[in-house]
VOGU-3710 file (C-alpha; in Angstrom, 3 decimals, decimal comma):
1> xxxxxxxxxx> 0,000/0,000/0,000  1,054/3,384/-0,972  2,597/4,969/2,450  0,734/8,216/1,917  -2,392/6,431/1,538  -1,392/4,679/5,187  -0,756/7,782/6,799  -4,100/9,631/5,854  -5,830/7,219/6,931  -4,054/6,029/10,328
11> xxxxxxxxxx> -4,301/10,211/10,689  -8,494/10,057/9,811  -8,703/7,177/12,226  -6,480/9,013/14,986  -8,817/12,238/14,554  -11,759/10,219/14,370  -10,712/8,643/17,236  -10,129/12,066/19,261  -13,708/13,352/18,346  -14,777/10,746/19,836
21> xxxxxxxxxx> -12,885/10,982/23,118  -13,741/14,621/22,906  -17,670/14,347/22,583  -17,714/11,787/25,927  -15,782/14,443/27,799  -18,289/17,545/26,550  -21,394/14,916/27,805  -19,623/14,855/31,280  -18,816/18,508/31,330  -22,496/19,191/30,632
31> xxxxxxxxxx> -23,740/16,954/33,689  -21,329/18,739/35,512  -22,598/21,766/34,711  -25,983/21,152/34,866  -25,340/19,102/38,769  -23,945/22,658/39,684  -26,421/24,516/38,204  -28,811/22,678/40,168  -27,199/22,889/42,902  -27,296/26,485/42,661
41> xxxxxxxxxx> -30,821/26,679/42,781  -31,218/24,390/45,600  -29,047/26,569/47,122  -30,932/29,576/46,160  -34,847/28,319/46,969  -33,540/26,980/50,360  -31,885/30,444/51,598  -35,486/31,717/51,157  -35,922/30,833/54,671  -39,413/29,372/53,929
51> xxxxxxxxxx> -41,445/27,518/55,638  -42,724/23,841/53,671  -46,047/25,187/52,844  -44,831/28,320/51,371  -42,310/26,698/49,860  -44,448/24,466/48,130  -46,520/27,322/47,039  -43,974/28,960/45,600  -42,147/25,649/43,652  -45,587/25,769/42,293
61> xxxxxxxxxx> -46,216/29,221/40,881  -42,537/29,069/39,005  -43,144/26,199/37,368  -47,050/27,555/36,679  -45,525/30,644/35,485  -47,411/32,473/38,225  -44,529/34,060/40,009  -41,442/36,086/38,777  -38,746/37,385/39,860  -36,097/39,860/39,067
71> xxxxxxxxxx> -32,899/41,301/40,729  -32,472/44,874/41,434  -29,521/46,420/41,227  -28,223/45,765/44,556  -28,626/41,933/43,086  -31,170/41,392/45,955  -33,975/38,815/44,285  -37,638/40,065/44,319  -40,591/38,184/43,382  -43,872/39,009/42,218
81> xxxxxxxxxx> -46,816/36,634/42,266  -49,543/36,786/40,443  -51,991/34,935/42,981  -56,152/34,727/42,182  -57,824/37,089/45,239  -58,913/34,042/46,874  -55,111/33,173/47,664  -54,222/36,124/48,527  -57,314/36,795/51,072  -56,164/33,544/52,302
91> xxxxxxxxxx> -52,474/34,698/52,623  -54,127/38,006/54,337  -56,148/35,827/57,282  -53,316/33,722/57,426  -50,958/36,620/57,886  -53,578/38,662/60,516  -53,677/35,712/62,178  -50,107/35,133/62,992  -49,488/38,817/63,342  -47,367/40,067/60,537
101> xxxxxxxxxx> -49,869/42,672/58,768  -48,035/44,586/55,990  -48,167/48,495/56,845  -50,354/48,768/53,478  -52,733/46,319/54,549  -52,899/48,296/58,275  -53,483/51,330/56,794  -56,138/50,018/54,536  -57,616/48,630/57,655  -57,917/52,075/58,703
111> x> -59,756/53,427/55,980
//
């Protein structure tokens, strides 16, 4: 066989060999990534310093698409939910109940 012919082709099985070995090691880095990434979040949702019902709740609206959120520019995380009156009335009881009234609410209280 010509040795020319030989080469390129030992050289198209070495590459194709590489490619190979390259693609398995981009599939772990992406599991990797995406194990951090989640790990992130977990990290994130459980800093929230919720309690499980709320916590459900919320897990609930993001993945409904009922709550956002959105950092300011301090990077501090607000969230905005987009709750039917019924939940929030409940929230509102719930809240009177336990004592932690929002100075809006008091003040529409008042009126």
């Amino acid at each position: 066989m010509n040795m020319r012919l030989k080469k390129v082709l030992d050289d198209i099985q070495k590459t194709e060999d590489k490619i190979l070995e390259l693609q398995e090691y981009v599939k772990k880095l992406k599991i990797q990534k995406k194990q951090m990434e989640d790990a992130e979040i977990i990290k994130a949702i459980r800093s929230m310093k919720m309690d499980s019902r709320e916590m459900l709740t919320f897990l609930d609206g993001i993945q409904n698409g009922t709550v956002t959120m959105q950092f300011d520019e301090e990077g501090n995380l607000s969230m905005d939910s987009s709750e039917t009156d019924a939940k929030k009335e409940e929230s509102l009881e719930r809240n009177v109940a336990t004592g932690q009234v929002e100075e809006s609410e008091d003040l529409e209280d008042e009126e």
